[in-house]
C-alpha positions in Angstrom: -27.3 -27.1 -51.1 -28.7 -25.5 -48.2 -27.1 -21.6 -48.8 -28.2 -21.5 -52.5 -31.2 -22.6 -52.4 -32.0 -20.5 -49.1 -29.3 -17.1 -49.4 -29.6 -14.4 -52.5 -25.7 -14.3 -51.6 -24.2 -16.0 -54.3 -22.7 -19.5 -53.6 -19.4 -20.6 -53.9 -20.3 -23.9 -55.1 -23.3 -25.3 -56.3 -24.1 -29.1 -55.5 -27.5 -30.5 -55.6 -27.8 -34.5 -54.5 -31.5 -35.3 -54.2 -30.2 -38.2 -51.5 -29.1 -34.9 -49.0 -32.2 -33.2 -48.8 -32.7 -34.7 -45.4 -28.5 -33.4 -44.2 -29.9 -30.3 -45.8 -32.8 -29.4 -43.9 -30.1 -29.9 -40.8 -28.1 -27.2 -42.4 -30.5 -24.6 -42.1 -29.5 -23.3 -39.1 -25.8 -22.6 -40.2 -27.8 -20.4 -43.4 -29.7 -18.9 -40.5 -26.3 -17.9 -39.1 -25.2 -16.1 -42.3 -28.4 -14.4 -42.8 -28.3 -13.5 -39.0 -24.6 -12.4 -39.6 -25.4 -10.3 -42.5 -28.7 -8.8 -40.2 -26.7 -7.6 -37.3 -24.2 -6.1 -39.6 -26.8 -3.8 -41.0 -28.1 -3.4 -37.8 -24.8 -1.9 -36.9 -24.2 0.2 -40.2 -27.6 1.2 -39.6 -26.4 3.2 -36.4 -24.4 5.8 -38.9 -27.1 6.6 -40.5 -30.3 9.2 -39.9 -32.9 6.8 -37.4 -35.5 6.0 -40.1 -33.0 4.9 -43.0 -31.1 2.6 -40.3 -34.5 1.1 -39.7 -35.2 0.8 -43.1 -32.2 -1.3 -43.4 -32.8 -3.6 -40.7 -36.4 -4.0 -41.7 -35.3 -4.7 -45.3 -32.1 -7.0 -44.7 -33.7 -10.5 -43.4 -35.8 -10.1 -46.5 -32.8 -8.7 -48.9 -30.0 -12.1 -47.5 -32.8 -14.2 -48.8 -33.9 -13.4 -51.6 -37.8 -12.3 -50.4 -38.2 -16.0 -50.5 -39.5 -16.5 -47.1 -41.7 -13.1 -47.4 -43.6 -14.4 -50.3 -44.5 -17.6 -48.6 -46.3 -15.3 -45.2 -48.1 -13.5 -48.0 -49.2 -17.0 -49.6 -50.2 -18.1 -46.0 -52.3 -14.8 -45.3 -54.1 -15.1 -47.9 -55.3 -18.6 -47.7 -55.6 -18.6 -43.5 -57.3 -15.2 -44.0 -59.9 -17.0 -46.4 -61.2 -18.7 -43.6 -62.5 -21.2 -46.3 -61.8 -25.5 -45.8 -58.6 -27.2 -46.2 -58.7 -27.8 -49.9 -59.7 -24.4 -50.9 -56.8 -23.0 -48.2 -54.3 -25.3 -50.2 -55.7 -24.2 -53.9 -55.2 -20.5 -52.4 -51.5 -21.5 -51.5 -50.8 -22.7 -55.3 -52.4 -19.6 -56.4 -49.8 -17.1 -57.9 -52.0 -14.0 -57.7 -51.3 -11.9 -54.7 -54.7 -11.1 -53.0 -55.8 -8.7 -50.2 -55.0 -10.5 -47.2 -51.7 -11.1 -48.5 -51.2 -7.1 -49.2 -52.4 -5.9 -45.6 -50.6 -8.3 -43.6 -47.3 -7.4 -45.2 -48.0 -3.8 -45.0 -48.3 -4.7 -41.2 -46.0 -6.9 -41.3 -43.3 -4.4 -43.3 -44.7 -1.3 -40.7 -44.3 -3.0 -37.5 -40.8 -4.3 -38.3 -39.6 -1.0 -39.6 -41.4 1.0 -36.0 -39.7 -1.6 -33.9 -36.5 -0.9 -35.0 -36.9 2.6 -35.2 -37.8 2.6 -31.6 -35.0 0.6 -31.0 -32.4 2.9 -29.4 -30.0 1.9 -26.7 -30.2 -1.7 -27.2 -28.1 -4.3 -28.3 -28.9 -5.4 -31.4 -26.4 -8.3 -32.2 -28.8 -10.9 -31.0 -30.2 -10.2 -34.6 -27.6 -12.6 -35.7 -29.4 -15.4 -33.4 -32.6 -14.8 -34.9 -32.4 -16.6 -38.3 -30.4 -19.4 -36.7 -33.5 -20.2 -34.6 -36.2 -19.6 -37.0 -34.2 -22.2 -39.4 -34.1 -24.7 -36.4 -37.5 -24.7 -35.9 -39.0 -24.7 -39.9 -36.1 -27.8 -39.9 -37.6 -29.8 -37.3 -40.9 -29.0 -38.3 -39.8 -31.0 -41.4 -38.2 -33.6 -39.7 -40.3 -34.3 -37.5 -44.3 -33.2 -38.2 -46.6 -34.9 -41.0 -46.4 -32.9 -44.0 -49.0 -32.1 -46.7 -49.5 -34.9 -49.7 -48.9 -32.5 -52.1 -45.5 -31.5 -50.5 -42.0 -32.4 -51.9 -40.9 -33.5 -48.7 -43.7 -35.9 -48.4 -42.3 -38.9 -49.0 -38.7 -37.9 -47.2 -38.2 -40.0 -43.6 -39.0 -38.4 -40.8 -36.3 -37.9 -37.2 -32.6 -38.9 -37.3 -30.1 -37.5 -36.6 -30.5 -34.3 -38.4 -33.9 -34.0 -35.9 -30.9 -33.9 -33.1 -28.7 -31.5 -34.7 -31.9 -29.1 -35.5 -33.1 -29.4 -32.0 -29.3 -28.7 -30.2 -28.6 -25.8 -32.3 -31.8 -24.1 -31.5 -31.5 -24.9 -27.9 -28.0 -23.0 -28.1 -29.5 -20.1 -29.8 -31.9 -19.4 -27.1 -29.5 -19.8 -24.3 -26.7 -17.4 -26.0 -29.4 -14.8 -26.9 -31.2 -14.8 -23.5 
């Protein structure tokens, strides 16, 4: 459930079960770990190529493995945090499927500073890349699990902690200590 709904990679095989949204959120690490797998491989083709193209291709693969998905959702959040209006007119921003200003300048920064960072990015390891997804997926799963989400959410009336909380919490502890 968790790879095809969170990878553009195709999946092997496709099972939804409404009842395993919860073991799915705990999954999202192990998606993290493809995505990250498929990062620091273009991260490493990227070293054959001329500087700026190899950054290109590190800039653009997180976004590529998954579809823009996760992309689209920072732009949704720019534009309603940069609003700076109240809570329900944030949320009707969110909903909104017009792309506004705030949305375009922070992923021109956004698209900029990742592509300059890895173009600066000479003489360092970059396989740690493969960590990075793993414990960003950690962290938006407990943040599920475990924090009060929004009434209009669909995983508002899921339970909350568990032992997917556990798994979530163990696997981004291992991430940071085998990337540090």
């Amino acid at each position: 459930m968790a790879w095809g709904m969170f990878l553009a990679i195709p999946c092997p095989k496709k099972i939804w079960s409404e009842s395993a949204r919860r073991r799915m959120l705990a999954c999202l690490p192990l998606v993290g770990l493809i995505a990250g797998g498929v990062w620091a491989l273009c991260a490493w083709l990227g070293g054959f190529l001329p500087r700026p193209i190899g950054a290109l291709l590190c800039a653009a693969a997180p976004w590529l493995v998954t579809g823009f998905m996760h992309l689209d959702g920072f732009m949704d959040v720019c534009d309603a945090v940069m609003s700076r209006r109240d809570m329900e007119t944030r949320q009707r921003i969110l909903k909104d499927s017009h792309c506004g200003a705030f949305a375009v300048i922070c992923m021109v920064l956004l698209a900029l500073g990742q592509w300059s960072v890895f173009l600066s990015a000479e003489g360092i390891a970059l396989w740690p890349l493969a960590l990075v997804p793993v414990a960003s997926r950690a962290c938006a799963a407990l943040a599920v699990l475990t924090l009060r989400p929004m009434t209009t959410s669909q995983y508002s009336a899921m339970e909350r902690g568990g032992a997917p909380v556990v798994f979530a919490a163990l696997v981004l502890a291992a991430a940071c200590i085998v990337s540090a």
